[in-house]
C-alpha positions as CSV (number, residue, x, y, z in Angstrom):
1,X,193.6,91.3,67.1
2,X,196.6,90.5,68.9
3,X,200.2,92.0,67.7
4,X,200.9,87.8,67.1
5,X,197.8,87.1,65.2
6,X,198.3,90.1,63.5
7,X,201.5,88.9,61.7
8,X,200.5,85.4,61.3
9,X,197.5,87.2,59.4
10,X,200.1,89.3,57.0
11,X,202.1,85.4,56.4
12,X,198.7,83.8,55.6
13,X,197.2,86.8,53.6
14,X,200.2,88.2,51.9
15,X,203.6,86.3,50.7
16,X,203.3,83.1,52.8
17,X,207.0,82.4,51.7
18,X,208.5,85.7,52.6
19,X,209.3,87.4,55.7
20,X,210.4,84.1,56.6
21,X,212.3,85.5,59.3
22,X,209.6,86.9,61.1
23,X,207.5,84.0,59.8
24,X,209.5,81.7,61.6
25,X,209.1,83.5,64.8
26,X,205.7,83.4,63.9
27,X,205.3,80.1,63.7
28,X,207.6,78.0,65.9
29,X,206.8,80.5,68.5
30,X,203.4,81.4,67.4
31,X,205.5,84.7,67.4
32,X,205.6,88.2,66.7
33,X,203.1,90.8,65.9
34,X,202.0,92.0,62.5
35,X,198.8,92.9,60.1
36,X,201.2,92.0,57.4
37,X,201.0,93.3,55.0
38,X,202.3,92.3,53.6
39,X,199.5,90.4,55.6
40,X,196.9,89.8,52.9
41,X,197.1,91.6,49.9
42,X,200.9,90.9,50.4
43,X,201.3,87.7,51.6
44,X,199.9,85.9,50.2
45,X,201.8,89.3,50.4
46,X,205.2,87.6,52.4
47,X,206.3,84.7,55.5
48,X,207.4,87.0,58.0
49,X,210.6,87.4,60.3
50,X,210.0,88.2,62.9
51,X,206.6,90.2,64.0
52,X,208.2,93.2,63.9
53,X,206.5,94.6,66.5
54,X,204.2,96.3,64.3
55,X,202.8,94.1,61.7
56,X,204.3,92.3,59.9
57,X,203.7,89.5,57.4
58,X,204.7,87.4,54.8
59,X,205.1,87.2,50.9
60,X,203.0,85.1,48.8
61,X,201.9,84.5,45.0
62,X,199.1,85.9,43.7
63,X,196.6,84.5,41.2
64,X,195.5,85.8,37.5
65,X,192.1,86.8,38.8
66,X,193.7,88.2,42.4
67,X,195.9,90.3,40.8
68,X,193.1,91.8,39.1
69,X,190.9,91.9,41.9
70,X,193.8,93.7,43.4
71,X,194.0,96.4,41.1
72,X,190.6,97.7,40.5
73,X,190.6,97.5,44.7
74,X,194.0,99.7,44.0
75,X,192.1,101.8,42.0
76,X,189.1,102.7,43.7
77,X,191.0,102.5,47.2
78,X,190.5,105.0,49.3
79,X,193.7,106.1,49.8
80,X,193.6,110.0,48.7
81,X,197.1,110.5,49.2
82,X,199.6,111.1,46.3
83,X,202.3,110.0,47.9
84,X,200.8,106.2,47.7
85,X,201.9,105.9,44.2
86,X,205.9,106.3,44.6
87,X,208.3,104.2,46.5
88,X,211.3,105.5,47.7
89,X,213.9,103.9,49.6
90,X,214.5,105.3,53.3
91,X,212.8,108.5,52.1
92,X,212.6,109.6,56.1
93,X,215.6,109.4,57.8
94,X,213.6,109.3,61.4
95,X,211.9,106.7,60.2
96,X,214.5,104.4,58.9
97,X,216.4,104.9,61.6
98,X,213.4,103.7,64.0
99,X,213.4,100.9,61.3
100,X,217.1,99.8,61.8
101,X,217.0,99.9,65.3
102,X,214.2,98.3,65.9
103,X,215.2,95.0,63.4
104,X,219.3,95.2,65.1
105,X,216.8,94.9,68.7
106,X,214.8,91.9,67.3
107,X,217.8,90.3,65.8
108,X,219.9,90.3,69.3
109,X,216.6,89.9,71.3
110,X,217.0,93.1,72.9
111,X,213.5,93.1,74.9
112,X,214.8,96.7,76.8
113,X,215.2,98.1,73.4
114,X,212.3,96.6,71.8
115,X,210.0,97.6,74.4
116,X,211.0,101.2,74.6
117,X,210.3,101.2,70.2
118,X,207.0,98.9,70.5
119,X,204.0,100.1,72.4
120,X,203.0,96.8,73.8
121,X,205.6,94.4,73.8
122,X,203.8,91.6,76.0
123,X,205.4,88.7,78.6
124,X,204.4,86.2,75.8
125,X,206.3,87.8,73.0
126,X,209.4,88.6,74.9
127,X,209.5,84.9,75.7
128,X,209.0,84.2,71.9
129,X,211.5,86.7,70.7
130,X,214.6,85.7,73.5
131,X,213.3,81.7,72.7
132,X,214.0,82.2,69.2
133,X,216.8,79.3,67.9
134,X,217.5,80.3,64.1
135,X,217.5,83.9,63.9
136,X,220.7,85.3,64.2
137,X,220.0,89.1,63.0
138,X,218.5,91.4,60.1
139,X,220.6,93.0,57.4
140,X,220.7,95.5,54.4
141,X,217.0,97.7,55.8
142,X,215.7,99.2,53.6
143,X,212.2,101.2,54.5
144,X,209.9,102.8,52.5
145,X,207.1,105.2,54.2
146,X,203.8,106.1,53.6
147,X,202.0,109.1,55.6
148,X,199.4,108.0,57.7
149,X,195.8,109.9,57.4
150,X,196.2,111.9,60.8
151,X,199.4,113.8,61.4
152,X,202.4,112.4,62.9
153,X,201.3,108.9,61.8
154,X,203.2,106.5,59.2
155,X,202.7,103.6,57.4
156,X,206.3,101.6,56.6
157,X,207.3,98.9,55.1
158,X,210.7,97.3,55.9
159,X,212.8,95.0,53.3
160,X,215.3,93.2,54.9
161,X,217.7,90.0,53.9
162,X,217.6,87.4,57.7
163,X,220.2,85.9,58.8
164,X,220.0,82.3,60.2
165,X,222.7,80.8,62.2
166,X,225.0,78.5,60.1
167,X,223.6,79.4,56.6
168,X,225.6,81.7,54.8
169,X,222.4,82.6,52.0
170,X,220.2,85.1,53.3
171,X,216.6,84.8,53.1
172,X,214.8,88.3,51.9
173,X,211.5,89.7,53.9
174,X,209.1,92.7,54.1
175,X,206.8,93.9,56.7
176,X,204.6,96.4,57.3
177,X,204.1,98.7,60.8
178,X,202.1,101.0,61.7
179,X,204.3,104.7,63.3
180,X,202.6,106.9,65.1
181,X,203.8,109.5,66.9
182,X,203.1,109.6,71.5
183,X,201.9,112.2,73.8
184,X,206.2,113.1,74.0
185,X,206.9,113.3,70.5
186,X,208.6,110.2,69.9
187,X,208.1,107.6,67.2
188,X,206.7,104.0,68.2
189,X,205.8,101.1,66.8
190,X,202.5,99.7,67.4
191,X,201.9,96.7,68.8
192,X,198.5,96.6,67.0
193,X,195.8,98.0,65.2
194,X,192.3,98.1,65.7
195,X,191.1,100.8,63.8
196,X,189.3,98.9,61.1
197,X,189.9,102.4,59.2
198,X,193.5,102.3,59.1
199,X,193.7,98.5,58.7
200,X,191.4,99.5,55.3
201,X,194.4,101.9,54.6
202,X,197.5,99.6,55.0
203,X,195.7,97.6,52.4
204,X,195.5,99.9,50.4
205,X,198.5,100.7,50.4
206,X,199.3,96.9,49.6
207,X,197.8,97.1,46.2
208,X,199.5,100.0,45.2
209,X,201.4,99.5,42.0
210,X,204.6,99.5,43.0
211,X,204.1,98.2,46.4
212,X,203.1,95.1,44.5
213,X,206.2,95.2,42.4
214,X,208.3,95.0,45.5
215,X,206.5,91.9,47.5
216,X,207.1,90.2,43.6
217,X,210.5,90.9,43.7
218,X,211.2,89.7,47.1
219,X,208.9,86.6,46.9
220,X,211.2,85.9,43.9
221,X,214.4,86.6,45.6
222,X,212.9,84.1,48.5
223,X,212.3,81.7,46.3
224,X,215.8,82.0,44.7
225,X,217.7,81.9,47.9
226,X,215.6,79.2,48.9
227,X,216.5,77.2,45.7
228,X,220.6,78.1,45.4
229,X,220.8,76.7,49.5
230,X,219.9,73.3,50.4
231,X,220.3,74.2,54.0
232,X,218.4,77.5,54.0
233,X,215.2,75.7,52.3
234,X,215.5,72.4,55.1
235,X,215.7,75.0,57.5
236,X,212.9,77.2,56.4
237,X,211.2,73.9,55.1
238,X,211.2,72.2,58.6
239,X,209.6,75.1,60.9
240,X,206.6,76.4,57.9
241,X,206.7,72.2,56.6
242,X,206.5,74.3,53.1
């Protein structure tokens, strides 16, 4: 699966309305990369911004009978790691700092940047990313980090408020990448993942508990700024017509 489909799967799947900002690069440009997560237990779990590199994806509401489907998956997931069942905000200081350069990158269209923190950053997405008309940058990161089942890889997941140009209201996001770490040491993004294993995990990681208590939150914080902004929501309204 391609980095684009991949977040256009986390907008679909997880919160459809969230992670506009990577949704609308998703889907004027047919844009960025992403497994969401916030790409299907999430979007339904979240809209993206803006493919972050990784995978990314987009808030969206949950049914009665979902949410319940989600939490017996929660609970026999096969996650084995603790760690799953506690959020805290920019717990690794590598790994935020990966986080915030990589969204301050996307947000000025940095391609050098971005393709020296993504794996795979193709022609087609760098054309996507520097075509990009709203987007004028990503604020307030906030990233929480899950250990990955091999050493030296992560699961995060980024919260971030976009910025559009000439709209003062923000519009909240989430996304989730995959981190793992290369042959030199360094932290990158990937473009993709494959691995049907690890794509098992990030959703598993999606119906944690409190992982589902933050793609609420920001859905409703979405929605909010979406409501209290008559341009914001024509804006958002006119490139995802919902």
């Amino acid at each position: 699966m391609s980095f684009k489909n991949k977040f256009r799967e986390w907008l679909s799947d997880n919160l459809r309305y969230l992670l506009l900002g990577l949704g609308i690069l998703i889907v004027v440009a047919a844009i960025f990369f992403g497994v969401w997560f916030l790409t299907s237990a999430m979007n339904k779990d979240k809209e993206t911004g803006s493919k972050e590199t990784s995978q990314k994806e987009n808030i969206q509401t949950t049914s009665a009978s979902e949410k319940e489907t989600d939490a017996e998956t929660s609970s026999g997931s096969n996650t084995d790691k603790e760690e799953l069942s506690t959020l805290e905000a920019n717990g690794n200081a590598e790994l935020s700092a990966l986080m915030n350069q990589y969204y301050t990158a996307l947000g000025g269209k940095n391609i050098d940047v971005l393709k020296s923190l993504v794996d795979n950053l193709s022609g087609e997405e760098q054309t996507s990313i520097t075509a990009e008309p709203n987007i004028e940058g990503y604020e307030e990161i906030v990233s929480y980090t899950f250990p990955g089942q091999e050493d030296g890889t992560y699961v995060v997941i980024a919260s971030y408020n976009t910025k559009y140009k000439d709209i003062e209201t923000r519009a909240p996001g989430l996304s989730q990448m995959y981190v793992y770490t290369d042959t030199d040491g360094k932290l990158v993004i990937a473009a993709e993942v494959k691995d049907e294993t690890i794509k098992t995990y990030m959703n598993d990681i999606q119906n944690q508990p409190e992982v589902r208590q933050l793609i609420q939150k920001t859905q409703a914080d979405y929605e909010a700024a979406r409501a209290s902004d008559a341009k914001l929501d024509a804006l958002i309204n006119s490139v995802t017509g919902s």
